[in-house]
DRENDRENSE-386876 format. One record per residue (C-alpha): residue number from 0; residue in one letter; x, y, z. Coordinates in nm, 2 decimals, m for minus. Layout:
! DRENDRENSE-386876
NUM A X Y Z
...
This chain:
! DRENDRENSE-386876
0 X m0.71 1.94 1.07
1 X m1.07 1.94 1.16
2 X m1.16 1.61 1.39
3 X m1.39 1.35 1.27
4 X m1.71 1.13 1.43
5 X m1.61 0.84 1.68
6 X m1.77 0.57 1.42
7 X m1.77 0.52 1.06
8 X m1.95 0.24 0.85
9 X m1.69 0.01 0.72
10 X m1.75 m0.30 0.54
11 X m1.64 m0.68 0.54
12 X m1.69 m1.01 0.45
13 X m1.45 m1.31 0.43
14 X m1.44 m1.52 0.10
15 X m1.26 m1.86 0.09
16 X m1.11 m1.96 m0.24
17 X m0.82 m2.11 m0.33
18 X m0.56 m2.02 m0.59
19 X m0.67 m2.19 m0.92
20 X m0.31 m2.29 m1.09
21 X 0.05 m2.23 m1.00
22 X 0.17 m1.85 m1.12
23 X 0.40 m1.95 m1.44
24 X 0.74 m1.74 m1.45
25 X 0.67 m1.48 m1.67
26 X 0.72 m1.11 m1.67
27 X 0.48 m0.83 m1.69
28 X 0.31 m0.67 m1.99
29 X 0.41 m0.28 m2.03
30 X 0.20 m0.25 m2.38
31 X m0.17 m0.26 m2.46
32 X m0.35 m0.55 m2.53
33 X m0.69 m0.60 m2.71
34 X m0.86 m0.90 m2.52
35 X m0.78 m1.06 m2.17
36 X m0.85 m1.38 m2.23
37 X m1.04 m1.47 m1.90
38 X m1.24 m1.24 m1.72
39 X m1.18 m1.16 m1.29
40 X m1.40 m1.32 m1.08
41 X m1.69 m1.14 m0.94
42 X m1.67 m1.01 m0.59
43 X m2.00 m1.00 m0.43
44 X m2.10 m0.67 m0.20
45 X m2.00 m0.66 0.12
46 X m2.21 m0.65 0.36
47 X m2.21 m0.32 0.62
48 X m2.07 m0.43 0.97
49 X m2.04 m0.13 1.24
50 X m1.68 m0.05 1.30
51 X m1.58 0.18 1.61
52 X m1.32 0.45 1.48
53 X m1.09 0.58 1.77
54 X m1.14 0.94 1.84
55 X m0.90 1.16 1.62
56 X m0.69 1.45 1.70
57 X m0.75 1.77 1.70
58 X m0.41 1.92 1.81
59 X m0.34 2.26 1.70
60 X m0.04 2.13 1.50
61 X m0.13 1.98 1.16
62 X m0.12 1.58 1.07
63 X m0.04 1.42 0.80
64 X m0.37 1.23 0.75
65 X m0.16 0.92 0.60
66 X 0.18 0.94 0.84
67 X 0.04 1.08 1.18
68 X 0.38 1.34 1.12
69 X 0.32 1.71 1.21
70 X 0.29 1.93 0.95
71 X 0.38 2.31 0.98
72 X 0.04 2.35 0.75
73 X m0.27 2.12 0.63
74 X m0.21 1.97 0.33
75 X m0.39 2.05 0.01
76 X m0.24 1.83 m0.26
77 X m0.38 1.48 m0.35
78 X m0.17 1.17 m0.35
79 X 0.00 1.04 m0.61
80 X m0.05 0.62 m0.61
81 X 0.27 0.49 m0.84
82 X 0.30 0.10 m0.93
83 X 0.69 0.01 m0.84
84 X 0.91 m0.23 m1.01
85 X 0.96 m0.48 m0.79
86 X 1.13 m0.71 m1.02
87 X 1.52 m0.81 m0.92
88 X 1.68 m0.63 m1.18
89 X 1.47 m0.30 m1.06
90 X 1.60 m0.31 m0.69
91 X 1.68 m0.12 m0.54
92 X 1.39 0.16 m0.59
93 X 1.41 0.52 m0.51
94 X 1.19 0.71 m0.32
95 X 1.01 0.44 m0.11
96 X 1.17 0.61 0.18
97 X 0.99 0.88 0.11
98 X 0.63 0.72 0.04
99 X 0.35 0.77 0.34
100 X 0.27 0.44 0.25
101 X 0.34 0.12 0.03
102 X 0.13 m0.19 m0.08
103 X 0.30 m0.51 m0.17
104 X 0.12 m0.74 m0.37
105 X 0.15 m1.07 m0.62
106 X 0.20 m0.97 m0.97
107 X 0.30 m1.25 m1.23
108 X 0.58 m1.52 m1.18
109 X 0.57 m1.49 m0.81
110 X 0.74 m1.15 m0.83
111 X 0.58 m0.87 m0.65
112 X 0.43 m0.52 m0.75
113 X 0.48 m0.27 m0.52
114 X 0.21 0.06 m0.49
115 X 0.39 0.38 m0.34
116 X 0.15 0.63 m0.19
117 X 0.31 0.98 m0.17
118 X 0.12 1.28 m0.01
119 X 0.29 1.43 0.28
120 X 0.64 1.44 0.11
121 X 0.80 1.66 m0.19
122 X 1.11 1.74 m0.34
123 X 1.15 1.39 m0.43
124 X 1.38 1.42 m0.74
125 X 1.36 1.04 m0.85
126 X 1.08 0.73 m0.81
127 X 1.07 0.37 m0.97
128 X 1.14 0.23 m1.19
129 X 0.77 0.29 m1.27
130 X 0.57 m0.07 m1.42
131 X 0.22 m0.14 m1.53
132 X m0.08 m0.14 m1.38
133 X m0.36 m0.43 m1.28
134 X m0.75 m0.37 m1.16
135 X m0.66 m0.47 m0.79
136 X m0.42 m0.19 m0.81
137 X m0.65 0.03 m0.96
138 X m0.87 m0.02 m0.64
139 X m0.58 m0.01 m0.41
140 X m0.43 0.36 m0.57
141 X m0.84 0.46 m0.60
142 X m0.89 0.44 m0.23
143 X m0.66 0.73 m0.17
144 X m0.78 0.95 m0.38
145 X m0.42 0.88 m0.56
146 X m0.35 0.99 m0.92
147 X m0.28 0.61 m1.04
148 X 0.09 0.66 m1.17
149 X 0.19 0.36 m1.42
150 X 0.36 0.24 m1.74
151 X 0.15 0.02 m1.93
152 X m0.08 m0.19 m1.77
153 X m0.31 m0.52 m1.85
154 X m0.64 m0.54 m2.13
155 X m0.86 m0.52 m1.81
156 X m0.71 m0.25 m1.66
157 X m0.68 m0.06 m1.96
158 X m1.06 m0.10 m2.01
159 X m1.15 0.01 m1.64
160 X m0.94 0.35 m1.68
161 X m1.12 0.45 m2.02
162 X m1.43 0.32 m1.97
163 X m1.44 0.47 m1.59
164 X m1.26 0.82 m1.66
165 X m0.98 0.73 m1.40
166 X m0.75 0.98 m1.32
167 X m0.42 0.84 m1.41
168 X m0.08 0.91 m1.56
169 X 0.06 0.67 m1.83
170 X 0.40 0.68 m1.98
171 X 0.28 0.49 m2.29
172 X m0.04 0.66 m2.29
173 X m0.14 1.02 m2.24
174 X 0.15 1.13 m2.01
175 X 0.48 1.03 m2.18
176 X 0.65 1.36 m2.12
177 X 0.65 1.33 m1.74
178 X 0.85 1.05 m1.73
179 X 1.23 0.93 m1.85
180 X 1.43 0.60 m1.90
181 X 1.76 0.58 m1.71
182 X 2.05 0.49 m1.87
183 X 2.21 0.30 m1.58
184 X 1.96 0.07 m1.63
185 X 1.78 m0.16 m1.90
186 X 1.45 m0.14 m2.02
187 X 1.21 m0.20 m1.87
188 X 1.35 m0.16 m1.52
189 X 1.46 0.23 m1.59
190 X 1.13 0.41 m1.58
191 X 1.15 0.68 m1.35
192 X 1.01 1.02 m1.24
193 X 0.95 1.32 m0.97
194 X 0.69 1.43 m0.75
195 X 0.73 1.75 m0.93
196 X 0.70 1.60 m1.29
197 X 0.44 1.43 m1.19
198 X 0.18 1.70 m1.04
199 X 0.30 1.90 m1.31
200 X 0.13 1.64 m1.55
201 X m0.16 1.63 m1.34
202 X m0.23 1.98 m1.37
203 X m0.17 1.96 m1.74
204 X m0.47 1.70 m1.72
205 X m0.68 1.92 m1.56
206 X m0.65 1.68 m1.25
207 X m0.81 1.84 m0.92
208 X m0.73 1.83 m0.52
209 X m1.08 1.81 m0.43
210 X m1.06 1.44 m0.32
211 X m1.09 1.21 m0.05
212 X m0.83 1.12 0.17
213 X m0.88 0.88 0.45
214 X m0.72 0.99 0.79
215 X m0.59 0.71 1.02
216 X m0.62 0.74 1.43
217 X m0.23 0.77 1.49
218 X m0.07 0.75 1.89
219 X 0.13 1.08 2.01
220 X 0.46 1.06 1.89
221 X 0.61 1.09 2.26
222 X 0.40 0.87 2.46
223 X 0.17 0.66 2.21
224 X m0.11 0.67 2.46
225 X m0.27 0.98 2.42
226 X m0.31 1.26 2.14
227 X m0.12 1.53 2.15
228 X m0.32 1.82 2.23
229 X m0.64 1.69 2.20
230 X m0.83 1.88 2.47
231 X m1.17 1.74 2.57
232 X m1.04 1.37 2.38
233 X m1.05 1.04 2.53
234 X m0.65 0.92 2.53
235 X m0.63 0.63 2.24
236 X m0.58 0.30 2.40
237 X m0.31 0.10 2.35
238 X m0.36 m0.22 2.24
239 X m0.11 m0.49 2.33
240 X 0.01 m0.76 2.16
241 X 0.26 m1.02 2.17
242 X 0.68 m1.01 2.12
243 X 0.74 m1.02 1.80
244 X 1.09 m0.89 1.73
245 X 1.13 m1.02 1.34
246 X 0.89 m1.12 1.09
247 X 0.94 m1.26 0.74
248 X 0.66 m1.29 0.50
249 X 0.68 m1.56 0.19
250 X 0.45 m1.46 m0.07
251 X 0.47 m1.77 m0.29
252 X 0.82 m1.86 m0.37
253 X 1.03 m1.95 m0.11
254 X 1.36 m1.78 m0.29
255 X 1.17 m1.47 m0.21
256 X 1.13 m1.39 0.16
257 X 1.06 m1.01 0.27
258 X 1.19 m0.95 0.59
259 X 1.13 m0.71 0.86
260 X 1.29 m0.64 1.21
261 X 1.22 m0.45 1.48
262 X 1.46 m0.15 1.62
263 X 1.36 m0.01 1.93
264 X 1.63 0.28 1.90
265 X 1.40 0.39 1.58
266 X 1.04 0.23 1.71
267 X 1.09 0.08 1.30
268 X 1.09 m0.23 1.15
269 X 1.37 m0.26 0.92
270 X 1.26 m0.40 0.57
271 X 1.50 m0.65 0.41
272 X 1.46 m0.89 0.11
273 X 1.63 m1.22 0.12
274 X 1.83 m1.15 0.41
275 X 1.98 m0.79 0.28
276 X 1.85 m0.47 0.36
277 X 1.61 m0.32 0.10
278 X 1.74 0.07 0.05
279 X 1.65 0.31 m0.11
280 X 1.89 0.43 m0.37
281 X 1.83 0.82 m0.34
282 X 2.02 0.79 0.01
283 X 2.10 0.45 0.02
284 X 1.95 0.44 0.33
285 X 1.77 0.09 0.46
286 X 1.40 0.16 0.43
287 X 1.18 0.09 0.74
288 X 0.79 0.10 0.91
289 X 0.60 0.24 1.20
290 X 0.35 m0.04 1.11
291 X 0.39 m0.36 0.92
292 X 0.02 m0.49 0.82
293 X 0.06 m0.83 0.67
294 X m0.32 m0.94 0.55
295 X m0.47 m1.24 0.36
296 X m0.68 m1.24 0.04
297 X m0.81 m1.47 m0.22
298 X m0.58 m1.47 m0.55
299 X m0.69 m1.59 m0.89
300 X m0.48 m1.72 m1.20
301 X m0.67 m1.55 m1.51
302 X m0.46 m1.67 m1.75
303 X m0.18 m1.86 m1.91
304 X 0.04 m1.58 m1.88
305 X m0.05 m1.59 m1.49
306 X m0.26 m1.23 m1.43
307 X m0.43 m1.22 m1.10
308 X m0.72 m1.14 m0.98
309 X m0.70 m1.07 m0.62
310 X m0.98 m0.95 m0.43
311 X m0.86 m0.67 m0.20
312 X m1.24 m0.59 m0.09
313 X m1.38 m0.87 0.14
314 X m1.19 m0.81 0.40
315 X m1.02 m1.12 0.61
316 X m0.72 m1.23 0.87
317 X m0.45 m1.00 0.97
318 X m0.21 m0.96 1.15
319 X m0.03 m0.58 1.26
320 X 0.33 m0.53 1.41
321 X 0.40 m0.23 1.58
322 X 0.65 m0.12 1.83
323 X 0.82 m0.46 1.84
324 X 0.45 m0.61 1.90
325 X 0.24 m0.86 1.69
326 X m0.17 m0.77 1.72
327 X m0.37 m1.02 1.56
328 X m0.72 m0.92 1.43
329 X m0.89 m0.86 1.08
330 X m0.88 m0.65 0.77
331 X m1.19 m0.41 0.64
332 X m1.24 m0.21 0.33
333 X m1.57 0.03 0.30
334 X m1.64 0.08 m0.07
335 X m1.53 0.47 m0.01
336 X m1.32 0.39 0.24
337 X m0.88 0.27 0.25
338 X m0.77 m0.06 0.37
339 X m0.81 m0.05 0.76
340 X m0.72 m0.28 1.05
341 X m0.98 m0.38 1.30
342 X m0.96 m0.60 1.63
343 X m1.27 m0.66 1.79
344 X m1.49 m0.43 1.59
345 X m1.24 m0.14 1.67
346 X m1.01 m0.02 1.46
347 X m0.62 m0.03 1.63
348 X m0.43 0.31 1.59
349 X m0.08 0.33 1.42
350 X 0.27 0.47 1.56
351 X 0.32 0.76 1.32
352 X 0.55 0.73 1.04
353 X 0.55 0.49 0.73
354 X 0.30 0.21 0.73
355 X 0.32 m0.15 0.50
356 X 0.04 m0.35 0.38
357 X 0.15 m0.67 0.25
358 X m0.11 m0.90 0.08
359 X m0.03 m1.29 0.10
360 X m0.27 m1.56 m0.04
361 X m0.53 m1.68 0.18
362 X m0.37 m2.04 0.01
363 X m0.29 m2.26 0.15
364 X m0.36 m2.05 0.48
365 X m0.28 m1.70 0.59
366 X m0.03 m1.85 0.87
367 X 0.19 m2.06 0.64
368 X 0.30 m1.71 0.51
369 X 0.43 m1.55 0.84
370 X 0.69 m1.64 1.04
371 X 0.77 m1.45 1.37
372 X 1.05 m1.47 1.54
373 X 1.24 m1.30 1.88
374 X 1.62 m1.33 1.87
């Protein structure tokens, strides 16, 4: 994999705004809709802010740009960005354990929407349940260079991905036969399909590779100070942070806390939800994280039937735990550019393996949502 500059132009800007009316308990639209009856609030440009990018490596194995894994070869296919069920009925998911990364964001009545990002993976037979699809997850999927996987999805999205030619695969829509409803499950938590049905319907579309993928400055896998094989590269520095053993992250309702701890035999946190461990159901196994980014952004009720509008490009207060560590520092996303974290102007490298974002409301602050803990 061919090494990158030392800097790149990233973008930021805090906002401060409050969420405008309590999210009402009702479940997602999967159909189309003509008119959305209030439009999302307009997010100003950011404004460009130098950024220092750790050195990358340039070992002669291959990374996986999204994991920090090695890889026997580079990879050529694009991501595949899927919107997850996250509803209770739809737990648990399958093939999470199996995503490079995963976003976790408000959708309506509190619940929240999960985004899978799958690159560096295949022979996944099952993922979902599969659910509709918003704008901020648009942007999210977009910034991958993900085919935006979904089922359905709100009047404003809708509107974005015909008006904008977006590259996307839609049960309901133009992609039906790539899909299939399981019958262990009701409608409409049973949506599911594979990594293989799904490239298979994005080269039906005519979909291409030639996209960008961000890379992330990863530590070595053996030491997490240096990069393996980087001859001629400055070792990364490892940043420090303070003990933080557990974390649990309310996103609105407090009968919904996700949960993550740390185990040193793995270097993971282990993800639970309400006190249980969240598996996945292809293996059963409990899923975990490398990294666990927990970040603040403005939310917006559009609507009596409680769309969002959260603005997932102004960048804000975050917070990353890694190797049983808590960094504090800040959020930036570049208009071409993924969802990075920064701490004084330099952005902090992850343990390879799985990564989490999780967005909370910047309401009534970003601290009221995170708890940390050491047992």
């Amino acid at each position: 994999m061919q090494s990158k500059g030392s800097f790149r132009k990233m973008a930021w800007r805090t906002s401060l705004l409050s969420i405008a009316a309590v999210l009402l308990l009702s479940g997602c639209s999967g159909g189309k809709q003509q008119v959305e009856p209030t439009p999302p609030t307009e997010v100003e440009a950011p404004i460009d802010e130098p950024v220092e990018v750790p050195e990358e490596s340039t070992s002669s194995l291959y990374q996986a740009p999204l994991t920090g894994m090695p890889l026997e070869e580079s990879l050529s296919q694009r991501p595949l960005a899927v919107m997850i069920n996250n509803a209770p009925a739809a737990r648990p998911q399958s093939g999470l354990g199996q995503a490079d990364m995963v976003y976790e964001v408000l959708a309506e009545g509190g619940i929240t929407r999960l985004i899978a990002i799958y690159q560096s993976h295949s022979g996944i037979e099952k993922i979902g349940p599969i659910r509709s699809i918003r704008p901020y997850l648009i942007r999210l999927g977009e910034s991958y260079g993900g085919v935006l996987v979904h089922a359905g999805g709100s009047p404003e999205a809708y509107s974005i991905i015909q008006k904008q030619g977006k590259q996307d695969l839609d049960e309901i829509g133009n992609a039906g036969a790539y899909f299939w409803r399981d019958k262990d499950r009701k409608a409409p938590h049973n949506l599911y399909s594979s990594d293989e049905k799904l490239r298979e319907g994005a080269v039906k579309l005519n979909y291409g590779n030639d996209v960008k993928v961000p890379q992330y400055p990863f530590y070595s896998e053996t030491s997490a100070a240096s990069v393996d094989g980087a001859e001629g590269t400055e070792p990364l520095e490892i940043v420090s942070g303070d003990p933080a053993e557990k974390v649990e992250i309310k996103f609105l309702l407090n009968n919904y806390i996700v949960g993550y701890e740390y185990d040193g035999s793995s270097n993971t946190y282990k993800r639970s939800i309400n006190g249980s461990p969240h598996v996945d159901l292809n293996d059963n196994t409990q899923l975990e994280a490398a990294n666990v980014i927990v970040l603040g952004a403005d939310h917006k009720v559009l609507d009596d039937v409680g769309r969002l509008a959260v603005n997932v490009e102004a960048g804000g207060e975050a917070m990353l735990f890694q190797r049983g560590e808590v960094i504090h520092g800040q959020w930036v996303h570049a208009a071409d550019d993924a969802i990075r974290f920064v701490k004084d102007g330099k952005e902090v490298p992850l343990v390879p393996g799985t990564t989490y974002f999780n967005i909370v409301p910047n309401d009534p602050s970003f601290d009221s949502h995170v708890t940390i803990s050491n047992p």
